[in-house]
Predicted model as a PDB file, atoms N, CA, C, CB and O in Angstrom, pLDDT in the B-factor column:
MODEL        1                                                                  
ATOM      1  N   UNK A   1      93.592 103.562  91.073  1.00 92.00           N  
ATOM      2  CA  UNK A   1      93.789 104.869  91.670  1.00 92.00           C  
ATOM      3  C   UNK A   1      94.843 105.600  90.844  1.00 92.00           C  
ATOM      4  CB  UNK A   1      94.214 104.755  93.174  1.00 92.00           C  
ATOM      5  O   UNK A   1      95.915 105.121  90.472  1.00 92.00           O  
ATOM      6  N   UNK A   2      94.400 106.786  90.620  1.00 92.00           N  
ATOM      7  CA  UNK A   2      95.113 107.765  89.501  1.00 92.00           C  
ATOM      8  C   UNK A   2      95.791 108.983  90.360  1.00 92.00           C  
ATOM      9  CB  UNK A   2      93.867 108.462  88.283  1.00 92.00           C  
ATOM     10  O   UNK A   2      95.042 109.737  90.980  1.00 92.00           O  
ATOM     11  N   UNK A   3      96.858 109.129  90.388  1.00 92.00           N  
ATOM     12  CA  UNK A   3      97.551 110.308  91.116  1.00 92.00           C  
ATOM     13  C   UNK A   3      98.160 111.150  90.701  1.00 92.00           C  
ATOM     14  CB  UNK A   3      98.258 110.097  91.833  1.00 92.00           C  
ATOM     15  O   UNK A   3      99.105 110.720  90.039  1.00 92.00           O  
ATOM     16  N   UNK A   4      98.086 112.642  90.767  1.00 89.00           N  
ATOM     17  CA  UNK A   4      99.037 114.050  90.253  1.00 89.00           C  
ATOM     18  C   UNK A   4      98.663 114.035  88.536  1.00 89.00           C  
ATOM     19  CB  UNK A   4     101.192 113.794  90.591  1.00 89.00           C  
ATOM     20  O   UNK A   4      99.608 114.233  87.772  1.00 89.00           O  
ATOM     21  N   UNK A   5      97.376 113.815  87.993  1.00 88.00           N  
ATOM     22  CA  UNK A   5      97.200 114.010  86.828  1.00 88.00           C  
ATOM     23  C   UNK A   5      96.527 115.670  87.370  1.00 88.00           C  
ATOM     24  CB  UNK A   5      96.275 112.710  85.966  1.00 88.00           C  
ATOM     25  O   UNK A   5      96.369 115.825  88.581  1.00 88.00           O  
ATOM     26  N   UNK A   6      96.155 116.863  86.381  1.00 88.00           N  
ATOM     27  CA  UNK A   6      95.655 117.790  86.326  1.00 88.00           C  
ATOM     28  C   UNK A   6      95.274 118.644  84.672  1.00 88.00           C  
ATOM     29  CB  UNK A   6      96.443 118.325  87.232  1.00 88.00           C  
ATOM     30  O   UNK A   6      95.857 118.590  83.589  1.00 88.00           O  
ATOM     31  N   UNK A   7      94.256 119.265  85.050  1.00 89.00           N  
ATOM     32  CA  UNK A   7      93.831 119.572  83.591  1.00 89.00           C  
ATOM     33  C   UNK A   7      94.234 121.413  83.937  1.00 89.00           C  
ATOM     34  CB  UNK A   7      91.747 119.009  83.103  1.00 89.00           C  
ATOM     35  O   UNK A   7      94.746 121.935  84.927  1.00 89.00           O  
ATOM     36  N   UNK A   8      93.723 122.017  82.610  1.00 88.00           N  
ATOM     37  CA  UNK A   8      94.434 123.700  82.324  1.00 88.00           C  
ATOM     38  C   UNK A   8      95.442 123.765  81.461  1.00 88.00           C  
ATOM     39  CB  UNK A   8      95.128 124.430  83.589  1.00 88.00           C  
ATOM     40  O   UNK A   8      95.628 122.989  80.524  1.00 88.00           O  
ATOM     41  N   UNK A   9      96.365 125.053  81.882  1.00 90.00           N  
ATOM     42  CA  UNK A   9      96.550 125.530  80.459  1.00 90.00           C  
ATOM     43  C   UNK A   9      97.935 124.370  79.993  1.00 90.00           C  
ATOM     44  CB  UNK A   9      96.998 127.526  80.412  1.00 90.00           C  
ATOM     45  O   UNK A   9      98.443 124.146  78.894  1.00 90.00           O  
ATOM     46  N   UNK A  10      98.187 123.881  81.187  1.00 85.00           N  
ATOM     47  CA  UNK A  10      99.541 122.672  80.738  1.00 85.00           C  
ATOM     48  C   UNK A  10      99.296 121.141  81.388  1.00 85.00           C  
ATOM     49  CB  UNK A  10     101.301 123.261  81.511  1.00 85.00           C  
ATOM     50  O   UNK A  10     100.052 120.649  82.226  1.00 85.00           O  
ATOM     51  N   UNK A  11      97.875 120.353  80.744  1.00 88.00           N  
ATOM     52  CA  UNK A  11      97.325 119.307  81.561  1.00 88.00           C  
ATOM     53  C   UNK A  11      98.624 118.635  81.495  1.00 88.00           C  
ATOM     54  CB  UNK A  11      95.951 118.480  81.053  1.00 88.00           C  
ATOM     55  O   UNK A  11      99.637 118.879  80.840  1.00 88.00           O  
ATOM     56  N   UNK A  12      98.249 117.479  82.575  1.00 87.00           N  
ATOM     57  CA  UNK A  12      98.857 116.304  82.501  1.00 87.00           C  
ATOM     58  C   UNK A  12      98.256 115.188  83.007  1.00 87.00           C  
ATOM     59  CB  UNK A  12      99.923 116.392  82.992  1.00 87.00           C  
ATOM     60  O   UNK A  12      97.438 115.272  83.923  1.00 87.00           O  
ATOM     61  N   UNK A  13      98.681 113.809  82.343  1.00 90.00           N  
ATOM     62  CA  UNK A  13      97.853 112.706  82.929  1.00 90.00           C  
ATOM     63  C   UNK A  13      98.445 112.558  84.430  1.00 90.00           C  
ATOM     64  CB  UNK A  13      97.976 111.232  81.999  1.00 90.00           C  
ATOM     65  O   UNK A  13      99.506 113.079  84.775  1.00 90.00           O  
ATOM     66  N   UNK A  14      97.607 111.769  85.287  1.00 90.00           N  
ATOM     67  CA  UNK A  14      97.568 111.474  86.245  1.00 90.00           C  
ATOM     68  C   UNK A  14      98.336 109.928  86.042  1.00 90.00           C  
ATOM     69  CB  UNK A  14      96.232 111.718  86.730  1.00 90.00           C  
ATOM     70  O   UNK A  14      98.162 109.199  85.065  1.00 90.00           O  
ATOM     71  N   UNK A  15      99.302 109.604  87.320  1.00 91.00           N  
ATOM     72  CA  UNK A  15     100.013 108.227  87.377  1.00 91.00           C  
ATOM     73  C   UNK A  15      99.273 107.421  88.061  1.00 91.00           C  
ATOM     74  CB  UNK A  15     101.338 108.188  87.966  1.00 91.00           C  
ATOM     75  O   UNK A  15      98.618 107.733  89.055  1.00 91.00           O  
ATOM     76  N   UNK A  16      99.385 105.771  87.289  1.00 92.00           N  
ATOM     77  CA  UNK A  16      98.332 104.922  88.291  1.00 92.00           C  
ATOM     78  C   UNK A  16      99.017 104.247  89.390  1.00 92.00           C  
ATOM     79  CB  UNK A  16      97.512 103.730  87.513  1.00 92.00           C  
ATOM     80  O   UNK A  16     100.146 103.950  88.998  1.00 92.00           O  
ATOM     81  N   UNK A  17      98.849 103.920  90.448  1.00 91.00           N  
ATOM     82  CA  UNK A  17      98.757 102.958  91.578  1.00 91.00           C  
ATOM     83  C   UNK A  17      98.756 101.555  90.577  1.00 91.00           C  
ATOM     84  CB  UNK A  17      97.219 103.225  92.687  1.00 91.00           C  
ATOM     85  O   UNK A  17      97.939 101.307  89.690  1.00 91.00           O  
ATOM     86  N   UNK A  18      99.932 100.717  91.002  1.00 90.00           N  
ATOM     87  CA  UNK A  18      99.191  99.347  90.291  1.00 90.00           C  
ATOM     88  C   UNK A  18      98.611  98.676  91.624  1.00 90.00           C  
ATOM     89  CB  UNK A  18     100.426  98.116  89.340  1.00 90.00           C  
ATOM     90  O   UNK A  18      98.977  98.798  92.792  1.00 90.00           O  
ATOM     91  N   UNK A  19      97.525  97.886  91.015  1.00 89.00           N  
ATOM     92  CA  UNK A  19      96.235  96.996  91.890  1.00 89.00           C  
ATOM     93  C   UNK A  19      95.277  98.098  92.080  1.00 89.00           C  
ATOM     94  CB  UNK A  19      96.680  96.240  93.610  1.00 89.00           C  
ATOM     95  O   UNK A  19      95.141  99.320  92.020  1.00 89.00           O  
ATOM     96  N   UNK A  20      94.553  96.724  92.405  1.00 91.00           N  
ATOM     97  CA  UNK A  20      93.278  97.124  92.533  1.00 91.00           C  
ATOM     98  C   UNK A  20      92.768  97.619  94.231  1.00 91.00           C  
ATOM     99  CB  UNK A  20      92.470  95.860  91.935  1.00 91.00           C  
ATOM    100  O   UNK A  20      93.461  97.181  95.149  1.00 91.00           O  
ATOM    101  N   UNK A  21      91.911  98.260  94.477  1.00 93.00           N  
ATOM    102  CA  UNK A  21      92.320  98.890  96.201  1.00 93.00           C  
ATOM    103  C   UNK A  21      90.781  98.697  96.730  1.00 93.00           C  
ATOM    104  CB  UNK A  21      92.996 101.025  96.375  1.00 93.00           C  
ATOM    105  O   UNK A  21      90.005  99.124  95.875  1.00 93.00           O  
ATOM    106  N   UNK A  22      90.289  98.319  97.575  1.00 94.00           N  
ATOM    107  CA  UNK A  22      89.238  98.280  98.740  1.00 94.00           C  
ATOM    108  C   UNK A  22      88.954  99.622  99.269  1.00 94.00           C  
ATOM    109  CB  UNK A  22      89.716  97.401  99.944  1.00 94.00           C  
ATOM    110  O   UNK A  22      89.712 100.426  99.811  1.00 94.00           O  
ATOM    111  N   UNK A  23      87.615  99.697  98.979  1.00 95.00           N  
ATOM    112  CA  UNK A  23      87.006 101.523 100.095  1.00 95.00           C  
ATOM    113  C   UNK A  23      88.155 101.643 101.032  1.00 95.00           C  
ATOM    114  CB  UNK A  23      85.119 101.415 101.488  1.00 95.00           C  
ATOM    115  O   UNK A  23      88.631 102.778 100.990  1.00 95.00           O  
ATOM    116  N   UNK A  24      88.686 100.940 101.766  1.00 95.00           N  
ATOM    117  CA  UNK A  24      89.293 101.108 102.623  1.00 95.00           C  
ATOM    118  C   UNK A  24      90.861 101.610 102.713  1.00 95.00           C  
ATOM    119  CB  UNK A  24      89.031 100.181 103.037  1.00 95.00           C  
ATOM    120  O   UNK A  24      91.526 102.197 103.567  1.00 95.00           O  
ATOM    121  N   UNK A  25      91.152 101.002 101.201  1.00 94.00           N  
ATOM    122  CA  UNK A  25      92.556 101.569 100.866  1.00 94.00           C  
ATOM    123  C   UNK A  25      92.422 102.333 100.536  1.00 94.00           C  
ATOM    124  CB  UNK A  25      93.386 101.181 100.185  1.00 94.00           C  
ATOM    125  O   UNK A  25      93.073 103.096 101.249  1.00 94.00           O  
ATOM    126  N   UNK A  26      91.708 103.152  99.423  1.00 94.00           N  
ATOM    127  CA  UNK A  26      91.588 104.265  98.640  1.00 94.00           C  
ATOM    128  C   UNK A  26      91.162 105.667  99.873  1.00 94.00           C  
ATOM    129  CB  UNK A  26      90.311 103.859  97.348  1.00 94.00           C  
ATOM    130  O   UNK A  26      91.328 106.879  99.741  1.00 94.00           O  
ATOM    131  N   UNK A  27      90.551 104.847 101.076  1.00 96.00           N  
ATOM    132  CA  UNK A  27      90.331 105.775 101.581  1.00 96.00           C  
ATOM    133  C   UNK A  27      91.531 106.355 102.618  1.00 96.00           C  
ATOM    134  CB  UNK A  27      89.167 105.502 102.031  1.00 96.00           C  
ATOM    135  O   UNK A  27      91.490 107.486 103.103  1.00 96.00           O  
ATOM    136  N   UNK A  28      92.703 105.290 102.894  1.00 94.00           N  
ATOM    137  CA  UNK A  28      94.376 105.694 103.301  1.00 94.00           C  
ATOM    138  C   UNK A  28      95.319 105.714 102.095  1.00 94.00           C  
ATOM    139  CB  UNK A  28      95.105 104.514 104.387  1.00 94.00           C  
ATOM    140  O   UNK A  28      96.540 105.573 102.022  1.00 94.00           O  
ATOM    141  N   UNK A  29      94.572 105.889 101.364  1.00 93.00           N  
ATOM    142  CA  UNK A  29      95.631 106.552 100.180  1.00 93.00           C  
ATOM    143  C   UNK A  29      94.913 108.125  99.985  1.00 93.00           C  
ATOM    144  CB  UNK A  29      95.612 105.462  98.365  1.00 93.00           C  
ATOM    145  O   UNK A  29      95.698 109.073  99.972  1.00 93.00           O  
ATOM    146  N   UNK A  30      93.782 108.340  99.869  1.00 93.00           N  
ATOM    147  CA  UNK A  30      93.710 109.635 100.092  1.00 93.00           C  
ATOM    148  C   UNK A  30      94.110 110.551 101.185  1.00 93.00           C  
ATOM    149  CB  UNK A  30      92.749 109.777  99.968  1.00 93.00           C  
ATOM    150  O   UNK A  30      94.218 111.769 101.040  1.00 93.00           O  
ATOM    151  N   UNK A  31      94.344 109.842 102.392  1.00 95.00           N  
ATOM    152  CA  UNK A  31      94.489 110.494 103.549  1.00 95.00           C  
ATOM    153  C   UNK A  31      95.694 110.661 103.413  1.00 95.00           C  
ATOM    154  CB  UNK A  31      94.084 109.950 104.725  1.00 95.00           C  
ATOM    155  O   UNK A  31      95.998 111.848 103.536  1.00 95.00           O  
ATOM    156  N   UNK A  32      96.347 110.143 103.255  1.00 92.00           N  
ATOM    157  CA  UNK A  32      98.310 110.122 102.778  1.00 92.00           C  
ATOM    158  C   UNK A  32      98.313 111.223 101.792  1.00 92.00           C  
ATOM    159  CB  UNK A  32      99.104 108.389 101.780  1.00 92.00           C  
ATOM    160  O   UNK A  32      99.211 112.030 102.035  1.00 92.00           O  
ATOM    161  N   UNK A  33      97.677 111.485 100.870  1.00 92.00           N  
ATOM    162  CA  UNK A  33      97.960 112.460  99.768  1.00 92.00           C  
ATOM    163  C   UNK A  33      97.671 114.002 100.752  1.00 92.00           C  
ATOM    164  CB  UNK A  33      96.727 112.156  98.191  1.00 92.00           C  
ATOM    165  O   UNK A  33      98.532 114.872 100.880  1.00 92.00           O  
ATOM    166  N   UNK A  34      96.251 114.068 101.380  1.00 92.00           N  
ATOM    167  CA  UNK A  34      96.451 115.228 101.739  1.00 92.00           C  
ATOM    168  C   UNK A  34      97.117 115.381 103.085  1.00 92.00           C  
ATOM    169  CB  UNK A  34      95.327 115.822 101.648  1.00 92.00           C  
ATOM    170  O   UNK A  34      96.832 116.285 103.870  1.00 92.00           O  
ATOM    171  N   UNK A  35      98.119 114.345 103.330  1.00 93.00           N  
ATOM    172  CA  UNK A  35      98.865 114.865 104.537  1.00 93.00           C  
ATOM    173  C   UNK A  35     100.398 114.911 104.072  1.00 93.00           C  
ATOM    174  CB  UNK A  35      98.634 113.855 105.920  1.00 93.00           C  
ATOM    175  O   UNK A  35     101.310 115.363 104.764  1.00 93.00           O  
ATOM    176  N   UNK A  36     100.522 114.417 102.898  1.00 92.00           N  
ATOM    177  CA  UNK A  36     101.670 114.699 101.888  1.00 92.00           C  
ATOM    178  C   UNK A  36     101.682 116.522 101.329  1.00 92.00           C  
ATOM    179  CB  UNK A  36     101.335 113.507 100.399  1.00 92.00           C  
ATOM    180  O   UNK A  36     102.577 117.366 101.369  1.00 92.00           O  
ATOM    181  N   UNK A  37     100.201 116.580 100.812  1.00 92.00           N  
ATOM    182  CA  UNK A  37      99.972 117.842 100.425  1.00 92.00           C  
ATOM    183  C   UNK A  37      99.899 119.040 101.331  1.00 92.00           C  
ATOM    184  CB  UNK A  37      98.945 117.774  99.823  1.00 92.00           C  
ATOM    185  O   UNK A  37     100.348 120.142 101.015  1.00 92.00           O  
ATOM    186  N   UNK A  38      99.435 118.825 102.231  1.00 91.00           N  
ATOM    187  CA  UNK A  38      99.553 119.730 103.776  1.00 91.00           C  
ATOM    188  C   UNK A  38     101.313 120.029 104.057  1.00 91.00           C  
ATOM    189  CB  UNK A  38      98.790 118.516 105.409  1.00 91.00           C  
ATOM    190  O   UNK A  38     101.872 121.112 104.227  1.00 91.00           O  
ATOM    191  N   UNK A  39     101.795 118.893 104.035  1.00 91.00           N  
ATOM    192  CA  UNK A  39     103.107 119.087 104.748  1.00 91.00           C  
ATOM    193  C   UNK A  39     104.489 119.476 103.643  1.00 91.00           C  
ATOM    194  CB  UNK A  39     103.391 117.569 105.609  1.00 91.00           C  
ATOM    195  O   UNK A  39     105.648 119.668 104.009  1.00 91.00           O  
ATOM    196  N   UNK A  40     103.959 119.521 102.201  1.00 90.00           N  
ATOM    197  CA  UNK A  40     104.646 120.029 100.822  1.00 90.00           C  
ATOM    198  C   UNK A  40     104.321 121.404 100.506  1.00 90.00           C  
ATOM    199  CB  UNK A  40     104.200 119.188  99.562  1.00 90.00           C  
ATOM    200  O   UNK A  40     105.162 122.277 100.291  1.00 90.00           O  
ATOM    201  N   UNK A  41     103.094 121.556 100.488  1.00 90.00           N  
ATOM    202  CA  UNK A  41     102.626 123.058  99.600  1.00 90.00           C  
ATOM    203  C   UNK A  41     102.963 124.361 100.201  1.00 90.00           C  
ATOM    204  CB  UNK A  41     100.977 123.218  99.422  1.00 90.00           C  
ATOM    205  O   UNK A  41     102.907 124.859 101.325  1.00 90.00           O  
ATOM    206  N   UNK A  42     103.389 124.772  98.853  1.00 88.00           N  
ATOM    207  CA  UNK A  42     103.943 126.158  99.508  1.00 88.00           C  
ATOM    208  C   UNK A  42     103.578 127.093  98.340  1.00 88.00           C  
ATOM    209  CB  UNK A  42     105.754 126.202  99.914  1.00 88.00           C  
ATOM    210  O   UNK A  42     103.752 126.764  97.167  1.00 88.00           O  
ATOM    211  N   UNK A  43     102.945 128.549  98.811  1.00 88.00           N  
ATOM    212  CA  UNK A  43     102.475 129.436  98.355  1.00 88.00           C  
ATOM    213  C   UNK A  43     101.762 128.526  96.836  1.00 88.00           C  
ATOM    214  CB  UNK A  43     103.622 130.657  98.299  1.00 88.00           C  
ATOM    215  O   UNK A  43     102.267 128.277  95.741  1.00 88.00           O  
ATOM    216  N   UNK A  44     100.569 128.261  97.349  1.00 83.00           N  
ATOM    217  CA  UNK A  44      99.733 127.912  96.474  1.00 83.00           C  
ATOM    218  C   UNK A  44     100.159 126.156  95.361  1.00 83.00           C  
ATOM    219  CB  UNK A  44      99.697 129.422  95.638  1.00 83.00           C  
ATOM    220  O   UNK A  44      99.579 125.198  94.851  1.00 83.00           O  
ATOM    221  N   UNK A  45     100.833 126.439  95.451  1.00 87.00           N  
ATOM    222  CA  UNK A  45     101.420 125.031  94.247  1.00 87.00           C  
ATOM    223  C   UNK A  45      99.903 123.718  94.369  1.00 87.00           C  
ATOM    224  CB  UNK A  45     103.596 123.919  95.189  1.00 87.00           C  
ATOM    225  O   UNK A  45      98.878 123.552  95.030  1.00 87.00           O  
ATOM    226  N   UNK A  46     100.412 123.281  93.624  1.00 87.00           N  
ATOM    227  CA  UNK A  46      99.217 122.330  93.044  1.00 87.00           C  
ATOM    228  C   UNK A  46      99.596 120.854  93.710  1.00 87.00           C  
ATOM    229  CB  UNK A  46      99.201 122.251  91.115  1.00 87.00           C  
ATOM    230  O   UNK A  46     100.689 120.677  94.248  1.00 87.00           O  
ATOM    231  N   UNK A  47      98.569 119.798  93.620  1.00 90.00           N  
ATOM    232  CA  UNK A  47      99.382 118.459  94.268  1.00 90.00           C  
ATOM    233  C   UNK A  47     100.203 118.036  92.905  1.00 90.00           C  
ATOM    234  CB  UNK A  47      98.176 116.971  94.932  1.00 90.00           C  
ATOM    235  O   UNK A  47     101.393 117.721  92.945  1.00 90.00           O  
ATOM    236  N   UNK A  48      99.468 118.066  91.760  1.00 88.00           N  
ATOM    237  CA  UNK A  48     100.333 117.455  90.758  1.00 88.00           C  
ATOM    238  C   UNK A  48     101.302 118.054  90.503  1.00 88.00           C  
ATOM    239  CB  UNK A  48      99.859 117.220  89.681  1.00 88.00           C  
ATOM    240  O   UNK A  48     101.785 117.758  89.410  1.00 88.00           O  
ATOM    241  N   UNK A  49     101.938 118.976  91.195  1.00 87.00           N  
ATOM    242  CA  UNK A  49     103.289 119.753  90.770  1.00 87.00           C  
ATOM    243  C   UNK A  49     103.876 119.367  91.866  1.00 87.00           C  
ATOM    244  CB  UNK A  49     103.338 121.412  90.505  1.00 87.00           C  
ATOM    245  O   UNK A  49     105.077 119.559  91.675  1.00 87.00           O  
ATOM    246  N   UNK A  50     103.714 118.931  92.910  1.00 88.00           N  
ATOM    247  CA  UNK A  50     104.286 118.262  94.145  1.00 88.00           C  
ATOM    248  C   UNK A  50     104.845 116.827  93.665  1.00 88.00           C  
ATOM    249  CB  UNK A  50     103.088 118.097  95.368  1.00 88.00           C  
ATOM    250  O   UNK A  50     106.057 116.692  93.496  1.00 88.00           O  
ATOM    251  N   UNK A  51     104.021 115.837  93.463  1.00 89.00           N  
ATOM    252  CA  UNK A  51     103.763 114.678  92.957  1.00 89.00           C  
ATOM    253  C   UNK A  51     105.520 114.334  91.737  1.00 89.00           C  
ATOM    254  CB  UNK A  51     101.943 114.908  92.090  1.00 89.00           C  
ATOM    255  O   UNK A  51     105.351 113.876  90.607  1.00 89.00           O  
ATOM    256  N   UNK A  52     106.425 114.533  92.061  1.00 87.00           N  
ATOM    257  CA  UNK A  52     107.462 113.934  91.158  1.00 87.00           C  
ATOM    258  C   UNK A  52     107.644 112.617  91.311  1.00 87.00           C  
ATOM    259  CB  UNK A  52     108.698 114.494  91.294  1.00 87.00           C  
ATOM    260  O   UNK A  52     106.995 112.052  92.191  1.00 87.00           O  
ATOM    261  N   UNK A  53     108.561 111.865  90.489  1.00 88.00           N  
ATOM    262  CA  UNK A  53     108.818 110.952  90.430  1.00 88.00           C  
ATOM    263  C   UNK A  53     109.178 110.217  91.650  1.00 88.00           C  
ATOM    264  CB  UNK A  53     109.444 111.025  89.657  1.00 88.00           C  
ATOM    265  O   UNK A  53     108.567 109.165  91.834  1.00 88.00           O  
ATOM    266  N   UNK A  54     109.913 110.515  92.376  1.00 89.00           N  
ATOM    267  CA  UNK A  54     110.268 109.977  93.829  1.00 89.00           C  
ATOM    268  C   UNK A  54     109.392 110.088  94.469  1.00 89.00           C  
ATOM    269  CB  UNK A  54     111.238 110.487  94.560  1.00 89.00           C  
ATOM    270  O   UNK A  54     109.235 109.067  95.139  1.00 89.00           O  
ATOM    271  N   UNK A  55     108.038 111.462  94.817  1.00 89.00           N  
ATOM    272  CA  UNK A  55     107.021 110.852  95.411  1.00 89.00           C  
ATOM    273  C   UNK A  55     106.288 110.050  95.122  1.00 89.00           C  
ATOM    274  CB  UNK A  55     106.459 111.365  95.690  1.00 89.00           C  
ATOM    275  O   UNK A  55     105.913 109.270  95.997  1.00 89.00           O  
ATOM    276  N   UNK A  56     105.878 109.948  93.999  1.00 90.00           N  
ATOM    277  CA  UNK A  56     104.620 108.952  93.735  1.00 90.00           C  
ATOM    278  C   UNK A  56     105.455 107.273  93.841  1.00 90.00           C  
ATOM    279  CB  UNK A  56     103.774 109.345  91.812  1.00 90.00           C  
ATOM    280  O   UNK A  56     104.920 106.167  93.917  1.00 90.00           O  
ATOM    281  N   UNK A  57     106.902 107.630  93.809  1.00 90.00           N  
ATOM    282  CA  UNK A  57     107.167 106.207  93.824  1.00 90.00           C  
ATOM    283  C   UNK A  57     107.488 105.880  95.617  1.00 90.00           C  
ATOM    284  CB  UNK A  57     108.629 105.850  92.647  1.00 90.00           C  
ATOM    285  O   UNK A  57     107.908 104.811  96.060  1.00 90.00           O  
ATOM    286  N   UNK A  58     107.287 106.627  96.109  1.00 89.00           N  
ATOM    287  CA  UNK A  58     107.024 106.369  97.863  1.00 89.00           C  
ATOM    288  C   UNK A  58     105.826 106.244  97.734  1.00 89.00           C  
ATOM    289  CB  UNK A  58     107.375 107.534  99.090  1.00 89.00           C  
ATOM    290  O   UNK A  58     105.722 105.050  98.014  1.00 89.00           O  
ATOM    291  N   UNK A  59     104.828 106.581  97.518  1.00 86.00           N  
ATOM    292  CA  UNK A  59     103.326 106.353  97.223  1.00 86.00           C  
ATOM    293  C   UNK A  59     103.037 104.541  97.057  1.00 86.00           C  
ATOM    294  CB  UNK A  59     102.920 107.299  95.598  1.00 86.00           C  
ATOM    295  O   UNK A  59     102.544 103.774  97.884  1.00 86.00           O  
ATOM    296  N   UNK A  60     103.555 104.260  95.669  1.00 89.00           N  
ATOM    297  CA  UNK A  60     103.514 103.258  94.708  1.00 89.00           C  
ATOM    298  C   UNK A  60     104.533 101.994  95.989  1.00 89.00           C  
ATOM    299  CB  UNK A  60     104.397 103.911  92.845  1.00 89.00           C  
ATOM    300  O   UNK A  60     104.213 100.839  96.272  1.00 89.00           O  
ATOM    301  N   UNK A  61     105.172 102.413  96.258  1.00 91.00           N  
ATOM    302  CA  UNK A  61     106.098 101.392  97.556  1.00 91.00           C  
ATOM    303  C   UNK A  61     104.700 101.384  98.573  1.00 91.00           C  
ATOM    304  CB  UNK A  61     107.979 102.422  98.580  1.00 91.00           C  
ATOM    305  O   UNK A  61     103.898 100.451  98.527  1.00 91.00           O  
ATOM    306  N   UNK A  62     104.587 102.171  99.188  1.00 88.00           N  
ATOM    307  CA  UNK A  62     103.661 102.137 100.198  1.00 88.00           C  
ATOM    308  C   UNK A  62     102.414 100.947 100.686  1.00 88.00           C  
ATOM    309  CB  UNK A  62     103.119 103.232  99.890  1.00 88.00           C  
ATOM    310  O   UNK A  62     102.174 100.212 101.644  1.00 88.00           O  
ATOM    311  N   UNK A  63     101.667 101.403  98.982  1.00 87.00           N  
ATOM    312  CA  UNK A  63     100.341 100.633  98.571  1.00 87.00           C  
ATOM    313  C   UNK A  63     100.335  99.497  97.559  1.00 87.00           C  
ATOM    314  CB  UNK A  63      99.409 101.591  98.008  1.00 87.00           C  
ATOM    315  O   UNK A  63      99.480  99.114  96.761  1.00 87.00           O  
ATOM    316  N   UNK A  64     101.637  99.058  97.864  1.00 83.00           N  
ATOM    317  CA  UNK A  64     102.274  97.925  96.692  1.00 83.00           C  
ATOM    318  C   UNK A  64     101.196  96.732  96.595  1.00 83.00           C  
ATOM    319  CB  UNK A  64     103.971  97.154  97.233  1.00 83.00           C  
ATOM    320  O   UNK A  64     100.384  96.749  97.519  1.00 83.00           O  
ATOM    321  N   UNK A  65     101.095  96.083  96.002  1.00 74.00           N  
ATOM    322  CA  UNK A  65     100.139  94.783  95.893  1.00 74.00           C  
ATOM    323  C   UNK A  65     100.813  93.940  95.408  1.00 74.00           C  
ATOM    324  CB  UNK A  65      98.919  94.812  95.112  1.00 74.00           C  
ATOM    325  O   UNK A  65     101.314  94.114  94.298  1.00 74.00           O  
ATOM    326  N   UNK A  66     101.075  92.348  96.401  1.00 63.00           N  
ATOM    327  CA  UNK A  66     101.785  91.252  95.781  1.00 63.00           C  
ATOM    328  C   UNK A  66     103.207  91.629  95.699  1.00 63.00           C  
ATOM    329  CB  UNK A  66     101.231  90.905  94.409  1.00 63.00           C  
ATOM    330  O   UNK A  66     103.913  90.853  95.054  1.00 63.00           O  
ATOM    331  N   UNK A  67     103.796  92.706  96.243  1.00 53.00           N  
ATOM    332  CA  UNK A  67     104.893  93.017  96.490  1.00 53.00           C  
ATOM    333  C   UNK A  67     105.450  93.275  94.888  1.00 53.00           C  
ATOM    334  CB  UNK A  67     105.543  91.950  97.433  1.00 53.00           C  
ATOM    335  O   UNK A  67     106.432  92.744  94.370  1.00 53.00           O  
ATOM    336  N   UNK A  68     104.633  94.130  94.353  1.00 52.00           N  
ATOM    337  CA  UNK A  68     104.749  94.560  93.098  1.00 52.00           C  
ATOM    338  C   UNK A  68     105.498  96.083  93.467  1.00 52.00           C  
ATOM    339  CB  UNK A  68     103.203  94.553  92.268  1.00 52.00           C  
ATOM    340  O   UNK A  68     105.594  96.507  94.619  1.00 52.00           O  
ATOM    341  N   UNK A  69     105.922  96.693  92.441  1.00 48.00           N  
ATOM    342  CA  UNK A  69     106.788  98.295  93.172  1.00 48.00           C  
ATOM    343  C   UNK A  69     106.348  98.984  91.615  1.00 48.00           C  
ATOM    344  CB  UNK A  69     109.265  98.235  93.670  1.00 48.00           C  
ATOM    345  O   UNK A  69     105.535  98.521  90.815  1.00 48.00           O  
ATOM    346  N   UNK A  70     106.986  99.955  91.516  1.00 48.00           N  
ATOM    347  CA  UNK A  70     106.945 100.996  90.306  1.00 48.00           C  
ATOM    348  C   UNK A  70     108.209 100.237  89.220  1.00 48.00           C  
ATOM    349  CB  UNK A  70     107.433 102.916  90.954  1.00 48.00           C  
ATOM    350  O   UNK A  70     109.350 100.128  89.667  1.00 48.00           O  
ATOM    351  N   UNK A  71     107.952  99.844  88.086  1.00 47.00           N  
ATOM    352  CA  UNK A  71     108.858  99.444  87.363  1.00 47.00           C  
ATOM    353  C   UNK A  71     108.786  98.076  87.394  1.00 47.00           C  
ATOM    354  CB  UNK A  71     109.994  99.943  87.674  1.00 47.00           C  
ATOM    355  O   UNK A  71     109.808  97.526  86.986  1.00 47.00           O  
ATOM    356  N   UNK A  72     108.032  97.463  87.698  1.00 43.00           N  
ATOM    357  CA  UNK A  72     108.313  96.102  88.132  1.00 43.00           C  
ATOM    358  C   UNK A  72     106.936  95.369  87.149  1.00 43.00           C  
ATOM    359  CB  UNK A  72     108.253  95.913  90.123  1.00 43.00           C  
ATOM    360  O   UNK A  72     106.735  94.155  87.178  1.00 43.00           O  
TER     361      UNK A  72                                                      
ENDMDL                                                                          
END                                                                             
């Protein structure tokens, strides 16, 4: 699972999730993003401009696998 990558006039890659995730995760990791994105966006902004380092690493804590984290 790839998060806050976006393409245009200033792309950027998208950050991965480490592990591997079940229909079932991917499908509460999407639900988390747009209730992250619902409760962040303001006058238009993008998710990947939301998406900084401290979020995706609440993200990356969240959906950890093997008690793996960001940096680890």
């Amino acid at each position: 699972v790839q998060l806050g990558g976006k393409l245009g006039r200033h792309p950027r890659l998208g950050r991965e999730l480490p592990g591997i995730f079940s229909a079932d995760e991917v499908l509460a990791i999407v639900a988390d993003c747009l209730a992250f994105y619902k409760e962040n966006s303001r006058n238009g902004r993008r998710f990947a401009e939301l998406l900084d380092a401290t979020a995706f690493d609440r993200f990356a804590a969240r959906f950890a696998k093997d008690g793996s984290t960001p940096g680890s």
